[in-house]
N, C-alpha and C positions, 0 to 999 in steps of 0.2 A: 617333448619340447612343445611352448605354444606355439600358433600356427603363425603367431602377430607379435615379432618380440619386441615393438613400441610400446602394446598397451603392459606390457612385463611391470616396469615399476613408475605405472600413472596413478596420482591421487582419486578417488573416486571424485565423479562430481557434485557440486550439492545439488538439489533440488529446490526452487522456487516455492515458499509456502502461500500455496492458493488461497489460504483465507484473506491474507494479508494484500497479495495481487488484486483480488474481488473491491477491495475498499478503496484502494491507492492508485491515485494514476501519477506517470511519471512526467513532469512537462520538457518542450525541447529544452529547457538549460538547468535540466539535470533537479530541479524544484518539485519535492511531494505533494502533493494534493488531496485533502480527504474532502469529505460530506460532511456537515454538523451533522449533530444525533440532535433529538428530539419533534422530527416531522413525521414522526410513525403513526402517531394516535393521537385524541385530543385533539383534536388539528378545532373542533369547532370552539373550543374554551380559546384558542390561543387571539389574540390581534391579527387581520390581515400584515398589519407591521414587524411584528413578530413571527410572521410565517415570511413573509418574506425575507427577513434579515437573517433567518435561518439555512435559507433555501442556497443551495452555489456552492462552491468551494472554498473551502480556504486550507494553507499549507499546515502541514503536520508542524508539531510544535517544536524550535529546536532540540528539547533535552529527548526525543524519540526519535530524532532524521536518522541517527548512527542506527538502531536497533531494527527499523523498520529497513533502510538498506540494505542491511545483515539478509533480514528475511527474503527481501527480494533478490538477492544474489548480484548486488550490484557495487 
């Protein structure tokens, strides 16, 4: 007999996929947040304007919120 007969018939939990956590922050009302891509390299070809408009956050785009929450367990 287990020793714990609560965890007897629990769903395992999921797990948070860290890659997806590392990119993504969550805001207080519930709003995804990534980084543009493209301030990796090249940085001297681009515009100061262009590096700028680049640089910050902006929300994940809606046809990914569902997929990306998936991954975050939320």
């Amino acid at each position: 007999m287990p020793k714990n007969k609560a965890s007897k018939n629990r769903t395992p939990k999921h797990k948070t996929h860290s890659g997806i956590a590392k990119r993504v922050k969550v805001t207080g009302g519930d709003k995804l947040m990534r980084q543009q891509a493209g301030l990796r390299h090249r940085l001297e070809v681009k515009s100061s304007k262009e590096t700028r408009d680049l640089s910050g956050y902006v929300p994940v785009n809606s046809a990914d919120v569902k997929r990306v929450k998936k991954m975050l367990g939320r």
